[in-house]
TORKOL-4160 file (C-alpha; in steps of 0.2 Angstrom, whole numbers, padded with zeros to 4 digits, m for minus):
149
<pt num="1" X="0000" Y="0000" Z="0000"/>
<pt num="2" X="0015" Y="0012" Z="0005"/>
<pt num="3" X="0023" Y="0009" Z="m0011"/>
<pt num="4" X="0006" Y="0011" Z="m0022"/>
<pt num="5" X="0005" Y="0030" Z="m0013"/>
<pt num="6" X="0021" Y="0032" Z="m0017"/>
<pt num="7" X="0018" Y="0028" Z="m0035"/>
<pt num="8" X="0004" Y="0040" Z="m0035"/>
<pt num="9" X="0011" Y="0053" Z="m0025"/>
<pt num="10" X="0026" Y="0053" Z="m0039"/>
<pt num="11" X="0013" Y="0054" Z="m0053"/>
<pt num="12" X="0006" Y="0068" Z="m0046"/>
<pt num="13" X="0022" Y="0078" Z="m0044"/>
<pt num="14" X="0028" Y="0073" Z="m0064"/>
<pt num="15" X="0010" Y="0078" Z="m0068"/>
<pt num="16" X="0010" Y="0095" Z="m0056"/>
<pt num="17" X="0032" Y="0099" Z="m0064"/>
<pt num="18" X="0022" Y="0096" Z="m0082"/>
<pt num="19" X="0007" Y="0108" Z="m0081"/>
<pt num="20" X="0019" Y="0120" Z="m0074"/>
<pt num="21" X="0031" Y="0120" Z="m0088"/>
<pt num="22" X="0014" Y="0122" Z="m0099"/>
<pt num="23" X="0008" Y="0136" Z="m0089"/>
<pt num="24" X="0025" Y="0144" Z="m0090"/>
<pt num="25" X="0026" Y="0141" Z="m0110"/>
<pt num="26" X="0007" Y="0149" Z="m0111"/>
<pt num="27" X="0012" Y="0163" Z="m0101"/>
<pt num="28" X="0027" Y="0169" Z="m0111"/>
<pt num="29" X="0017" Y="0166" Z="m0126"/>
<pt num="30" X="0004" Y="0178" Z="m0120"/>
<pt num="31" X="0018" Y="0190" Z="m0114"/>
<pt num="32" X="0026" Y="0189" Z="m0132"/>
<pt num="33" X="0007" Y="0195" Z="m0138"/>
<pt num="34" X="0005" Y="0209" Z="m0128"/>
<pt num="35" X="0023" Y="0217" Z="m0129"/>
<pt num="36" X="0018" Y="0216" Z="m0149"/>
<pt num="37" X="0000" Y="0225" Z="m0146"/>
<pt num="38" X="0009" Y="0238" Z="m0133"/>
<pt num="39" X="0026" Y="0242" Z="m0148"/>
<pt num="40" X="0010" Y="0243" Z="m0160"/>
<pt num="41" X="0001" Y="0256" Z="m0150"/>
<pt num="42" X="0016" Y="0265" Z="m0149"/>
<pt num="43" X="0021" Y="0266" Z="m0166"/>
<pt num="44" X="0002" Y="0271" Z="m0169"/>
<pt num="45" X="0004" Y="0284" Z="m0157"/>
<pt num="46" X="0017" Y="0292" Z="m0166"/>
<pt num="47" X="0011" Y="0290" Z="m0181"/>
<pt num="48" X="m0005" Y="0301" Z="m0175"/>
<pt num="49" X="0005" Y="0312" Z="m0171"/>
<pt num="50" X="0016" Y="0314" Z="m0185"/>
<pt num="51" X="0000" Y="0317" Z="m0195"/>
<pt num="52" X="m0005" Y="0329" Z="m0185"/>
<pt num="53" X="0009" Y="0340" Z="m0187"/>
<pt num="54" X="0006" Y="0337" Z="m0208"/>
<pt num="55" X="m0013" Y="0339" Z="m0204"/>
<pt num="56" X="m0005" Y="0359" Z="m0199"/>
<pt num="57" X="0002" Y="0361" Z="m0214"/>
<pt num="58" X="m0011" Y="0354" Z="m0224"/>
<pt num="59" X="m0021" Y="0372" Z="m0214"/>
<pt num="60" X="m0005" Y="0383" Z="m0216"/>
<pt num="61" X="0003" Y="0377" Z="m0234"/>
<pt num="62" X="0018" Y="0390" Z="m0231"/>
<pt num="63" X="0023" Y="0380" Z="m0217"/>
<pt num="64" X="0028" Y="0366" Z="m0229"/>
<pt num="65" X="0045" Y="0374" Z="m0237"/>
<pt num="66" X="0052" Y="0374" Z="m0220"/>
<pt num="67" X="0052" Y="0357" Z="m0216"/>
<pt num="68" X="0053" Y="0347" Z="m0232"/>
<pt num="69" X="0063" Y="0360" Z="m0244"/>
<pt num="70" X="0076" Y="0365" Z="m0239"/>
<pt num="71" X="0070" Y="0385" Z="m0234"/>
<pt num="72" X="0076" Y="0392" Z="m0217"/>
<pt num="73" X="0070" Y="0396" Z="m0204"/>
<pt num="74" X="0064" Y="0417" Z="m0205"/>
<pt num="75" X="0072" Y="0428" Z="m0195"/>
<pt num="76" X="0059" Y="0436" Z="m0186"/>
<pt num="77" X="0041" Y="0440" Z="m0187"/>
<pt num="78" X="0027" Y="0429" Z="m0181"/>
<pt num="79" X="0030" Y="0415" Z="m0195"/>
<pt num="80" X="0047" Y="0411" Z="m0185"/>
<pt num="81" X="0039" Y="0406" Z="m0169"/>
<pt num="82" X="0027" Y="0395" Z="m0180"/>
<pt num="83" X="0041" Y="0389" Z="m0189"/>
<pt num="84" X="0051" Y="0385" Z="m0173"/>
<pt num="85" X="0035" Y="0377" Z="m0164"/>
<pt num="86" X="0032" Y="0366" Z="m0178"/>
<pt num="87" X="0053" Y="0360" Z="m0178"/>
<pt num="88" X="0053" Y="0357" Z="m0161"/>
<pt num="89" X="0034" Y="0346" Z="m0164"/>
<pt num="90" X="0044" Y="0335" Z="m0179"/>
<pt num="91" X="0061" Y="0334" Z="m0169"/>
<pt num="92" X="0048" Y="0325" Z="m0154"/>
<pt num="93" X="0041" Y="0313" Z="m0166"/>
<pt num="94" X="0057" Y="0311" Z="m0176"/>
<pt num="95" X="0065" Y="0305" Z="m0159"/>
<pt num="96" X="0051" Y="0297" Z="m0152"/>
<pt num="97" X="0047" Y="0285" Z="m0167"/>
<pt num="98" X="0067" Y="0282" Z="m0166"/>
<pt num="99" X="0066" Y="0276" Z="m0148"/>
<pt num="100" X="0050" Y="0266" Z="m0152"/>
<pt num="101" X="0056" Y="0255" Z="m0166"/>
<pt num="102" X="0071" Y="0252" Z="m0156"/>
<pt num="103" X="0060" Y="0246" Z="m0140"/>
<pt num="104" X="0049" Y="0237" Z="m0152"/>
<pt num="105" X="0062" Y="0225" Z="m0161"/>
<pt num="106" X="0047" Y="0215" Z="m0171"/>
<pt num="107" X="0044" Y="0229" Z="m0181"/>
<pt num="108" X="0046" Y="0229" Z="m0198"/>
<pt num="109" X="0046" Y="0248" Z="m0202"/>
<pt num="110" X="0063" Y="0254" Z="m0194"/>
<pt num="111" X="0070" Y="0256" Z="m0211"/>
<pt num="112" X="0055" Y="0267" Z="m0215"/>
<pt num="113" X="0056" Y="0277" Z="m0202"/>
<pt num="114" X="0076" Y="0280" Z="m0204"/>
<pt num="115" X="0073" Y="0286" Z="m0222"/>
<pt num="116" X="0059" Y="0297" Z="m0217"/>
<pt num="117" X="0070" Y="0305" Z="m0201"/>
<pt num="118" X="0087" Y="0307" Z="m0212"/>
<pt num="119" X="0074" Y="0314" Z="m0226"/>
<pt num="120" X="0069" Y="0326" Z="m0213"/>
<pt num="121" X="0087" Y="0331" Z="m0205"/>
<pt num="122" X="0094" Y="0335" Z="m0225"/>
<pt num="123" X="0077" Y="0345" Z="m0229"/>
<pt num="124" X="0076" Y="0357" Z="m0214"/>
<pt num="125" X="0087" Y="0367" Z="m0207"/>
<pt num="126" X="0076" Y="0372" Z="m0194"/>
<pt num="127" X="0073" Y="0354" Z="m0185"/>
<pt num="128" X="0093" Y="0352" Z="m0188"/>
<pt num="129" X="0094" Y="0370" Z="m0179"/>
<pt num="130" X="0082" Y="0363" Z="m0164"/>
<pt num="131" X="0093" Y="0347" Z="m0162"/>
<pt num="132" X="0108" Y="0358" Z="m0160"/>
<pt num="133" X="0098" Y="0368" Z="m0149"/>
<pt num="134" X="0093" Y="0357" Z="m0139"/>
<pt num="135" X="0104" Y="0340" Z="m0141"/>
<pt num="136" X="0100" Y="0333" Z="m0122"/>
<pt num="137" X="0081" Y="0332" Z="m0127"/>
<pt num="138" X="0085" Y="0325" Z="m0147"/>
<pt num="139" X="0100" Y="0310" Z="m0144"/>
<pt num="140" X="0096" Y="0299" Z="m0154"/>
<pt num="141" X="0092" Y="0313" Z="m0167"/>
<pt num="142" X="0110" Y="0321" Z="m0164"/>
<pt num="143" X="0118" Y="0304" Z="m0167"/>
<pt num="144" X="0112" Y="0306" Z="m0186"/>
<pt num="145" X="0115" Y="0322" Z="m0189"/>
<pt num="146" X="0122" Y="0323" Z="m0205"/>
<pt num="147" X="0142" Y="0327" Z="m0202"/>
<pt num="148" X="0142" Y="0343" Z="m0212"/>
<pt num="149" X="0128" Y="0350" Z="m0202"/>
């Protein structure tokens, strides 16, 4: 009888060590899901944001030859703080997508993103003003400064 409880006993630890290791499998699955949904938010999240800032320029068309050809920033007048406010917005998004696809490694637009930031950094002199400005708040954006700038 001694030996048929230990038998049984036994079976019950094998069977408890199995469903654990099951559980644990299950689990990471599930944790590998959610870190996905979460980096997808994210990338969501900044892309919102992003189009916001085009959706301004969309309302303020002279906006756009600051940021995407080449014109800098003016001088003075109340077009530069727009200007300026709108730099500082795109150098936020710039450096917050960088940090997202590097958080989020299962994504599959990182090279995407790098073209459109280095697209960004050679076509205004303003958000590469605001990087140098500021290059505590932009690392990752200093980092790929271009080296003539």
């Amino acid at each position: 009888m001694t030996q048929v409880l230990a038998v049984v006993g036994a079976i019950g630890v094998i069977a408890s060590m199995v469903f654990a290791g099951w559980q644990s499998r299950e689990v990471a699955k599930q944790t590998k899901i959610q870190n996905a949904l979460a980096g997808s938010s994210s990338l969501t999240e900044t892309l919102n944001a992003l189009h916001n800032i085009l959706g301004m320029m969309v309302d303020r068309p002279d906006l756009r030859p600051f940021f995407y050809d080449g014109i800098a920033c003016p001088t003075d007048g109340p077009l530069r703080n727009s200007v300026l406010t709108i730099a500082e917005m795109l150098a936020d998004v710039a450096e917050t997508g960088i940090l997202v696809h590097y958080q989020v490694r299962t994504t599959a637009s990182i090279e995407d993103w790098n073209d459109y930031v280095d697209f960004l950094l050679r076509s205004s002199p303003t958000v590469t003003s605001v990087i140098h400005s500021h290059p505590l708040w932009y690392p990752r954006l200093k980092e790929r400064l271009p080296s003539a700038l």
